[in-house]
N, C-alpha and C positions, 0 to 999 in steps of 0.2 A: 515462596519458591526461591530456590538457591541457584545461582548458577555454577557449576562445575568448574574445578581450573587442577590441572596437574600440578603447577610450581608455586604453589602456596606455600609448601612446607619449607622451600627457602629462606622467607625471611626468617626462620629461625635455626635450623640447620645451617647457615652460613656463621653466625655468632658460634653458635654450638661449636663445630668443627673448628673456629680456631682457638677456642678455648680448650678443645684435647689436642693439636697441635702443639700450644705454645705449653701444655702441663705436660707433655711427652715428649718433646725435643729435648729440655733437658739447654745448658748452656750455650751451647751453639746457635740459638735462635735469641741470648740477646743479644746481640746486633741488630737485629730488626721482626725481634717479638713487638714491638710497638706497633711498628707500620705494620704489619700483618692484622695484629686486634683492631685501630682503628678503621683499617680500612676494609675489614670485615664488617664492622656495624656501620661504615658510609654505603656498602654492597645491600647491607640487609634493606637500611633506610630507600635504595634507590627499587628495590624489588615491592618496598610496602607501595610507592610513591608509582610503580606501576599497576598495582591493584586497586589504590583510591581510583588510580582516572579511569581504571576497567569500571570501576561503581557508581563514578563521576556519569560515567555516560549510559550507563542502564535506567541515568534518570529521568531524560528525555522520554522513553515512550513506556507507556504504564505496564506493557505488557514483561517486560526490563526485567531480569530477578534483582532484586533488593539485598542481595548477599552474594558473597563469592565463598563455594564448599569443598572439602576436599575428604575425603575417608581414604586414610593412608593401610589399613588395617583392622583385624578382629583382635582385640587388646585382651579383652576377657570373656573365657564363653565358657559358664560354670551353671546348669542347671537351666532357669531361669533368666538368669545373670546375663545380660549380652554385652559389653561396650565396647564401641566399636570407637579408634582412635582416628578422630576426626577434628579438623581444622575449619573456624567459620571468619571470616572475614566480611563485617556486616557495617552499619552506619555506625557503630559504639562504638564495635573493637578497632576499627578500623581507626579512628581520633586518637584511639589510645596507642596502636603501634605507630604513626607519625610521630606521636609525643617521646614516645621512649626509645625509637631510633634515630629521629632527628637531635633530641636536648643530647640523648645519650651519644651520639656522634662528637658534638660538640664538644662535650666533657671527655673522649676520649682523645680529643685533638689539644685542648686544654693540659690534658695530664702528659702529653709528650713532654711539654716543659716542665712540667710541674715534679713529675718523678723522674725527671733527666739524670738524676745525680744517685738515683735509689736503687741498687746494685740488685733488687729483688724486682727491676719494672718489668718484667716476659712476666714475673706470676700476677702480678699486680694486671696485668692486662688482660692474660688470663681469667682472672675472675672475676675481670669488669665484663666480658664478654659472657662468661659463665651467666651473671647477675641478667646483661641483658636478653639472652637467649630464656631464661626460667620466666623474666616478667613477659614476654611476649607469646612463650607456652601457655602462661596464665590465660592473658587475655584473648587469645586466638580458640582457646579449647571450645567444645563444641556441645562439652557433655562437664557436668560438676565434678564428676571424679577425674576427667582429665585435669581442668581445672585445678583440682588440688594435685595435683603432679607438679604443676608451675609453682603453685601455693610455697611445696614444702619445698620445692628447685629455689625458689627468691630466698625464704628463709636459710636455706646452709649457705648461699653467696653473700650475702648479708653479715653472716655468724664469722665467713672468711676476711670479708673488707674489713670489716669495723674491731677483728682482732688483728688484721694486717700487720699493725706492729707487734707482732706478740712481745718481742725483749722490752714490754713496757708494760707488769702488772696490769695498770690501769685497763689498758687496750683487753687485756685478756681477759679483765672480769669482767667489762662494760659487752666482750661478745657472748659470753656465758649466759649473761644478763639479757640481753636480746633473744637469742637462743631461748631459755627458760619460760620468760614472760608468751614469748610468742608461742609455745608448745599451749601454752593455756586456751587461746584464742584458736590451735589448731582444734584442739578438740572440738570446740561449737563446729567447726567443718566436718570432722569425720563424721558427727553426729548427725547433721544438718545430711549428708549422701545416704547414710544408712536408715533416716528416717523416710527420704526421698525412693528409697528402692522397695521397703517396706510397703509403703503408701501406693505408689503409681507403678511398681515396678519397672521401673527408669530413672534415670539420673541426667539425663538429655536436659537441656532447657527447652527443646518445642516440646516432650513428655512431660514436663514438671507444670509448664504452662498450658497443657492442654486440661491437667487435672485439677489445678487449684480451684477452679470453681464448685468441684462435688466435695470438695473435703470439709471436713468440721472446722470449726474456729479454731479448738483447740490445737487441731495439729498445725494450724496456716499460722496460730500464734508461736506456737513450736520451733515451727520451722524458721519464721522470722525472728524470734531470739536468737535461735542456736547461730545463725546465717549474722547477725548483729554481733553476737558476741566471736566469731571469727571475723569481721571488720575491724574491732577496736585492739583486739592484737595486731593486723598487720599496721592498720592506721593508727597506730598509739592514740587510740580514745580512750578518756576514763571508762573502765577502770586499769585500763592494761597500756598507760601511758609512759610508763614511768622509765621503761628503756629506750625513748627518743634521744633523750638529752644525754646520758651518756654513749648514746650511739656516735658520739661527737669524736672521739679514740680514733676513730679510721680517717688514711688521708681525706681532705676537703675533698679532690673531684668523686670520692664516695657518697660522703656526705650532699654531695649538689645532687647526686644519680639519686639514691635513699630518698629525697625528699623533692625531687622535682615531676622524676619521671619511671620511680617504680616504688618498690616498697610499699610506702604509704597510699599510694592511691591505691592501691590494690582493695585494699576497702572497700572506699568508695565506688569504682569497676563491681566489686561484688555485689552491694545493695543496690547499684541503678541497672546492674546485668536481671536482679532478682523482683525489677518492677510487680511483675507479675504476683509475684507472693506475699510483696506488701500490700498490696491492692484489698488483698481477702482477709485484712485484719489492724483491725484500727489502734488495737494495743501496741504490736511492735513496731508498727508507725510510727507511735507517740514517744516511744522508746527510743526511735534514732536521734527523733528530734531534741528529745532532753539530754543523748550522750553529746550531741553535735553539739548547742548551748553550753551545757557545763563544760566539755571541752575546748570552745572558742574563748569562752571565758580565763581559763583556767590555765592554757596555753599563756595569752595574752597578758594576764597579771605575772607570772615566769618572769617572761620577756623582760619586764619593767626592771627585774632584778639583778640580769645579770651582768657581769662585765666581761667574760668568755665571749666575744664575738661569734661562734659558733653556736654556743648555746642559747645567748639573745635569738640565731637565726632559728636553733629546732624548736624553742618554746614558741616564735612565730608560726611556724610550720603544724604544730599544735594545734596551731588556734586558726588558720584556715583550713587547716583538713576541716576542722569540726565545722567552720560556715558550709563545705561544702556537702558531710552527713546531716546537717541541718534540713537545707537545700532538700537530698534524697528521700528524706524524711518526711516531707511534706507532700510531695508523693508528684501525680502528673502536672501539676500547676508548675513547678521547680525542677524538675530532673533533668530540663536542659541547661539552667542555670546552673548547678552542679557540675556539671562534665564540660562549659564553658569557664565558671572559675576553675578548675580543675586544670584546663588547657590555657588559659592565664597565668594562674599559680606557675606552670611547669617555666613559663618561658621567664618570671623576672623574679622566681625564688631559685632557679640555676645560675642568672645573673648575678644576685646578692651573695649566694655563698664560693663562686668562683671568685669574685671581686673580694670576698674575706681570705680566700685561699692567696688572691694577690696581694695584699695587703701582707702576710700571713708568710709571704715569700719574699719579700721585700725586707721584714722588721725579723728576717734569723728564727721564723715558727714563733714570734708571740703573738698569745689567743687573746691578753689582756688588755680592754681597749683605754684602761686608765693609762698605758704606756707607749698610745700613740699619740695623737692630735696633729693639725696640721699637715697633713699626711695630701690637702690638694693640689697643694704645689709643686712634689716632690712627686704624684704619680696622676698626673693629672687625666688619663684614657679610664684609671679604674676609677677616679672619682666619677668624671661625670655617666662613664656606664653603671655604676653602683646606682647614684644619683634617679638615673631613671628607673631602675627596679625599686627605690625607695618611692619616690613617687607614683610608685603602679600599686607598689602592697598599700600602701594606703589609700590609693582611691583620688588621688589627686584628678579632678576633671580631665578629661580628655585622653586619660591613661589607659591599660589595660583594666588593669584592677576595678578603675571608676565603675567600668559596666559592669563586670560580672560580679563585684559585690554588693553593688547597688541592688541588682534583679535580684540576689538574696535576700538584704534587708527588707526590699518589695515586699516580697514574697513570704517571707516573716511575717510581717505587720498586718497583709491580708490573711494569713494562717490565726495568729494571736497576738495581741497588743503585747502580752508581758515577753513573748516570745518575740518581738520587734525589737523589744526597748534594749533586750539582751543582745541581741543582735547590733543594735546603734550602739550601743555601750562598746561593744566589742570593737567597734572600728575605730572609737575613738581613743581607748587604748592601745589601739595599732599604732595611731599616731606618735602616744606617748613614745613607746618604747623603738620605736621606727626612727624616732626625729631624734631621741636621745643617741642611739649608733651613730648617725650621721654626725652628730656634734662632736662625740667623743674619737670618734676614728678620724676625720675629716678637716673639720675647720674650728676645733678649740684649742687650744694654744699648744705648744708642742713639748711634748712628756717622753720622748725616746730616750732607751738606756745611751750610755756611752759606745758604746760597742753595737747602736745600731746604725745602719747607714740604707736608711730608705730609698727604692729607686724603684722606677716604669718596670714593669715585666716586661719579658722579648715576647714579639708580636704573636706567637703561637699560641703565646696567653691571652691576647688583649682582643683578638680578631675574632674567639667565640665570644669573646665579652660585648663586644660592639655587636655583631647578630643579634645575641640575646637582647642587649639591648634594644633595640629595633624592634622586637618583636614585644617588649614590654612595655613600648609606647604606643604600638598598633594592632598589637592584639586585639583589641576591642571590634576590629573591623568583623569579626566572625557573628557580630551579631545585628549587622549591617542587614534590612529586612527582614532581620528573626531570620535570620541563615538556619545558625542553628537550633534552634525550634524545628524549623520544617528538615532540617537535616535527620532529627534526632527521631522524630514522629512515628515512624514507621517500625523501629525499635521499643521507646518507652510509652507512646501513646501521645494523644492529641495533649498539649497545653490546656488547662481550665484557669478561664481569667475568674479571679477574685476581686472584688471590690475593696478599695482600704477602707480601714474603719476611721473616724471621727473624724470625719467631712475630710479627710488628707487626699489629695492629688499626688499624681504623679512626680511632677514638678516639685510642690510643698516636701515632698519626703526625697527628695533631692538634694535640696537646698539644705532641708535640716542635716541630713548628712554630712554635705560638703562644710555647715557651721561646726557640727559635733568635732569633727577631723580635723579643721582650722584652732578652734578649742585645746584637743589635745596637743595638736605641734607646738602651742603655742604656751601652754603649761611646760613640756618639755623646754623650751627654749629658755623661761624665766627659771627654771631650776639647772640648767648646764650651761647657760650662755651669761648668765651674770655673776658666779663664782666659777673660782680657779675650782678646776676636777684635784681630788684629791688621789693619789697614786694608792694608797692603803684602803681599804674597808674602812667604813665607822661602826664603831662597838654602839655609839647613840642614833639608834633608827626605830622605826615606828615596828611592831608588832606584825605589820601587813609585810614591811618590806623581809624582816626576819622570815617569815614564813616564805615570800618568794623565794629567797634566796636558797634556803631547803625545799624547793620542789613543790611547796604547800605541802610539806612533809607525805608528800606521797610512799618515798620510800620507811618512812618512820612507820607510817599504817601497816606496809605492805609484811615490814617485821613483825610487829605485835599482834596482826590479825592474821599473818599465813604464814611466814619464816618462822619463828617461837614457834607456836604449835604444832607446825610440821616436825622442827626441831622433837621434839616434844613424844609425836606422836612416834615417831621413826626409831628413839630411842626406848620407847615402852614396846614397841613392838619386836625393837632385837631381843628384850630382857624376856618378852612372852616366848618366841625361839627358843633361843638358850635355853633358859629355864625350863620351858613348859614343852615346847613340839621336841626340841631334842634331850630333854629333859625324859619325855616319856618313852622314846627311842632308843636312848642309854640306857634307860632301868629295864626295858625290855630283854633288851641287848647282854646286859648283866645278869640278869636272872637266864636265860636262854643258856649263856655262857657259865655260868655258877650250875647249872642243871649237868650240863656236858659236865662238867669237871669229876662231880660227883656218879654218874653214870659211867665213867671213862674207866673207875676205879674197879666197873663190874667186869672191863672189859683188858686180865692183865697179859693177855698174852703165852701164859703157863701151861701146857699141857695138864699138868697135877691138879692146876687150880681148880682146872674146868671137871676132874674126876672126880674130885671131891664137891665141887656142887652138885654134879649130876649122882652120886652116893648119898650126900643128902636130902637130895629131892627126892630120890625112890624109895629114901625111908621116912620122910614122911607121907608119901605115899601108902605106902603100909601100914603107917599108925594109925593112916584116915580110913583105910578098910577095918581096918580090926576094931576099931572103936565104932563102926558103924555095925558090923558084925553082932556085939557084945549088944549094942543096944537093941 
């Protein structure tokens, strides 16, 4: 049961509205196109922040609705066809609009200083608002095709940030590239609603969950592919990974919004929104779970390779989305675990990549971290707030991260041992490449150009750094009595405890984690802390690291097995055109036209001409009687 509420559709009508304000004012509103975007998504954040505590307190007596609804409209009424646009506000989306109006406030307070100087900041604010307005369409929608309305809204605000700088090649093909890739990943959606409407004739999530249980495997596998493969487009899962890290193009506070608290979780939001439909099919299940592994993994070796501080953070970012499609993957035993690191993630990967944005603003826009070092002295608010989002992504005891990627590897190792071990692996390569940033930006010797002159950012910057902060050390509290377990139950379904396999305790796969993670920092520290960092690349590196450094040549695949042949196919197809459809259109055309030419010549215009054919005709007219005559 839903409870009704009129002013739902605020929280994202107040973004909306001033992202067409600040795109139709036009220059006169910069002067304070900033304050207006910001303090439009602090409006939106205090309107979500009045509808948790409406949900807060429906919890008390059972009779409570468990959701807050709204139907603004008949959207579409074609036949059959009915969808009505409608707004839900439930225990899921409701964690997710906190996260993306709260971080994304932050990040909008953050970017005042940041693009202080950038003569384009009303449209820049503009499309931060845009970006947040489509991801909280997303996740508010009530029905899959609203849904994808948010869907394809995040993607063009995305395709806008991350080409922001268009006067920079780079920027322009790295938004193309996002654009592209994610069109891939749209289709498993449009597919995914049109199989949904076929099926149930609805596209509702209470209609889609009312009917999953009479459908065939086949189509509940169907659906959870096509629904999987629109997850690893927006979440850059293999196989549609590979435009994260150049996603890197657009300013950092983009880059923090992209990966903290919209974009890529969007994914994730869809498989644990779509509990329901993994339930009825143990194939596509198995399927999250092996993008989400090869994913963490995959992200996580990246990391190890890069020296772009930016791209070190989105090959991170990689490889926790994928613990947390892991997570979804496994089904009701972990979904709260998922949208717990989910809401960890948001709070100390906004941290880490605003702290690189300050860093970033300090050293003149250099991304190269062999051209810092030493850097804790000189800014010491973004060291020690970085400090503690490093310590959270890794899982340092007591942190945010500690819990919610722990309850993952748990929840692994009860799922499959080889599926744990993947998973422990993973964290301790966080380590590696986690503790290697801190060395090299931080406290290894000092490698600034001449011409740089590092200094503290102004408090505009450092103030959402410090929140964030705070919230990456006690985050963990959300799961203080299974908060959220019992938060989340009513949406994804009760928790199912597993037992770990080979006699391991709770405790025992604790410990081994906090060993695994002390392991990796501590490899890292014996390969960056007892040689000088070299300022150049080495031409002499190991085969693995070559390959990080090329993406695990993801984009090398991506040619040879889709760009060439597409290449390929597009041009055999102009030559069938040309040649052959308008080839046989011409000849038509030609002959058509060669016919008239020749019949045209019957037709001269002559009075005489025409007396003289019409004298010939009547004589042989004549000659045909008389010779009929004679015979």
């Amino acid at each position: 049961m839903a409870n009704s509420v009129s002013w739902l559709y605020l929280i994202i009508a107040i973004p909306a509205a001033s992202a067409a304000v600040l795109l139709l004012s036009g220059k006169a509103a910069d002067a304070w196109g900033h304050l207006l975007g910001t303090g439009a998504s602090l409006a939106s954040f205090v309107v979500a922040m009045l509808a948790f505590v409406k949900l807060l307190g429906g919890e008390a007596s059972s009779e409570s609705a468990m959701s807050l609804h709204q139907e603004l409209f008949s959207w579409i009424e074609v036949g059959g066809f009915d969808v009505t646009f409608g707004l839900l506000f439930d225990r899921l989306s409701g964690l997710f609009v906190l996260l993306i109006t709260g971080v994304g406030s932050l990040i909008h307070i953050y970017s005042i200083g940041y693009m202080a100087h950038d003569e384009r900041r009303r449209r820049f604010f503009a499309q931060l608002n845009l970006f947040v307005a489509a991801m909280l369409m997303l996740v508010l929608a009530d029905d899959y095709l609203t849904l994808f309305l948010g869907w394809e809204g995040v993607g063009l605000a995305s395709y806008l940030l991350i080409g922001f700088f268009q006067q920079r090649t780079s920027a322009a093909v790295a938004a193309k590239k996002a654009f592209v890739v994610n069109r891939v990943g749209d289709m498993g959606m449009a597919l995914s609603v049109m199989l949904m409407f076929a099926t149930f004739g609805t596209s509702t999530f209470e209609g889609v969950d009312s009917g999953m249980e009479q459908v065939s495997s086949g189509t509940a596998t169907a659906l959870g592919l096509l629904l999987l493969l629109a997850a690893c487009g927006k979440s850059a899962q293999v196989p549609l990974q590979s435009w994260l890290l150049d996603a890197m193009e657009g300013p950092t506070p983009v880059s923090a919004l992209i990966h903290a608290a919209t974009m890529v979780t969007a994914g994730v939001y869809l498989v644990t929104r779509s509990s329901f439909v993994y339930e009825q099919t143990e194939l596509a299940s198995t399927a999250v779970v092996i993008v989400g592994l090869v994913t963490l993994l995959w992200g996580a070796i990246i990391g190890c390779a890069k020296d772009d501080i930016k791209k070190g953070l989105a090959g991170s970012t990689m490889s926790q989305i994928g613990y947390m499609m892991l997570a979804a993957g496994i089904g009701p035993a972990a979904y709260s675990f998922a949208i717990f690191h989910l809401l960890t993630h948001g709070f100390f990967k906004a941290n880490l990549f605003l702290g690189a944005g300050s860093v970033m603003h300090a050293m003149n826009d250099e991304v190269d971290m062999r051209r810092y070092g030493a850097l804790r002295a000189v800014m010491p608010i973004t060291f020690v707030t970085f400090a503690c989002g490093y310590l959270a992504i890794i899982g340092f005891p007591g942190f945010s991260g500690f819990w919610s990627k722990d309850k993952i590897i748990e929840a692994a190792f009860a799922e499959n041992v080889v599926v744990g071990l993947g998973a422990l692996l993973g964290a301790g390569i966080t380590a590696v490449y986690m503790t290697r940033m801190m060395i090299m930006t931080f406290i290894s010797e000092r490698r600034w150009a001449k011409e740089a002159h590092p200094h503290e950012s102004s408090p505009v910057m450092t103030v959402p750094l410090m929140v964030l902060a705070v919230a990456s050390v006690f985050g963990g509290v959300l799961l203080f009595n299974d908060w959220i377990g019992n938060w989340l139950e009513p949406v994804v379904g009760e928790g199912e405890h597993h037992e770990l396999p080979l006699g391991l305790t709770e405790l025992a796969l604790t410990i081994m984690v906090a060993v695994v993670v002390l392991i990796g920092a501590g490899i890292a520290v014996r390969m960056y802390q007892r040689d000088s960092i070299a300022t150049v690349p080495s031409a002499d590196v190991s085969p693995l690291t070559t390959a990080a450094r090329r993406d695990l040549y993801g984009d090398a695949f991506n040619e040879v097995a889709l760009m060439r042949p597409g290449q390929s196919l597009t041009r055999g197809l102009v030559v069938f055109d040309n040649r052959g459809i308008d080839g046989a259109v011409n000849g038509v055309a030609a002959m058509v036209g060669g016919s008239s030419g020749r019949i045209r010549r019957w037709q001269s215009g002559f009075v005489r001409a025409y007396a003289l054919s019409m004298l010939g005709g009547s004589a042989l007219v004549v000659l045909a009687l008389v010779a009929v005559r004679l015979a």
